[in-house]
C-alpha positions as CSV (number, residue, x, y, z in Angstrom):
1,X,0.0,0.0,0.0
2,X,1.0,3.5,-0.9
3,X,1.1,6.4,1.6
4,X,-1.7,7.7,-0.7
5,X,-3.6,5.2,-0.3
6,X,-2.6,4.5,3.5
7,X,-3.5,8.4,4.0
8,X,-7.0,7.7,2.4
9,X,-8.2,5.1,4.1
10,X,-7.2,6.8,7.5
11,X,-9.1,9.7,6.3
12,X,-12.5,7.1,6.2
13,X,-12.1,6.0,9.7
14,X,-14.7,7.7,11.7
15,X,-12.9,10.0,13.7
16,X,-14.1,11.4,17.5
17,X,-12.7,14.4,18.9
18,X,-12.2,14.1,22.8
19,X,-14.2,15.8,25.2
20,X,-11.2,16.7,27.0
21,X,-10.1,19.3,23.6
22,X,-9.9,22.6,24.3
23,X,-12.5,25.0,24.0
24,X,-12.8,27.6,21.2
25,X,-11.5,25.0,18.0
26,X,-8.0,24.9,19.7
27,X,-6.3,21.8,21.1
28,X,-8.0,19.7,19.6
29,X,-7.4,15.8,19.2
30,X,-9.3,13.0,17.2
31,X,-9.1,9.2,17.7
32,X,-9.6,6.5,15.4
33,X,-10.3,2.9,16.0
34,X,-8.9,0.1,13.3
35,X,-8.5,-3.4,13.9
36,X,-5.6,-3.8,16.5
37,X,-4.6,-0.2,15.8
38,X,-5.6,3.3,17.6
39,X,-4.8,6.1,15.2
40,X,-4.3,10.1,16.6
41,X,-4.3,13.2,14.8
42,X,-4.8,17.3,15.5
43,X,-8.3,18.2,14.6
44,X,-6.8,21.6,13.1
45,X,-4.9,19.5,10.6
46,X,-6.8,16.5,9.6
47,X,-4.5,15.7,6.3
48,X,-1.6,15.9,8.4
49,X,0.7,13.5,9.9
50,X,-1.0,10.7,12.4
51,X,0.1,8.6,15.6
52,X,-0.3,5.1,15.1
53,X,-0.4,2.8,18.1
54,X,-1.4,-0.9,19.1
55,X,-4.7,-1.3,20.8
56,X,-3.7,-2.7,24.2
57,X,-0.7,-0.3,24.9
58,X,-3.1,2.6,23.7
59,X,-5.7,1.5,26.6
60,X,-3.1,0.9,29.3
61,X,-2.7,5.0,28.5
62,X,-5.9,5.7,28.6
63,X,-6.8,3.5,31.9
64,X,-3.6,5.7,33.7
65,X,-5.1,9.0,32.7
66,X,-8.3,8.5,33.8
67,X,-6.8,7.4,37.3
């Protein structure tokens, strides 16, 4: 696969912005879920570069923040 295509197919994962952002459009992150993989990206630049990281490390994060 190409990055083209790699980039497109992120961009058709449905994407949720955290209720955590920022208020006023700034600070803004998105999460996707795929497969085994969690992807991340700034809101503010959706065709930019994304964070790619395996499901189970990605909730042990998640279950530590929320502590």
């Amino acid at each position: 696969m190409t990055n083209e295509q790699e980039a497109a197919r992120l961009h058709e994962l449905p994407w949720r912005k955290s209720s955590y952002s920022g208020s006023g459009g700034g600070n803004c992150v998105e999460v996707a879920h795929a497969a085994s993989t969690v992807h991340i990206r700034d809101s503010k630049e959706r065709r930019g570069p994304v964070l790619s990281v395996a499901a189970t490390p990605w909730a042990a994060f998640i279950e530590s923040v929320a502590r």
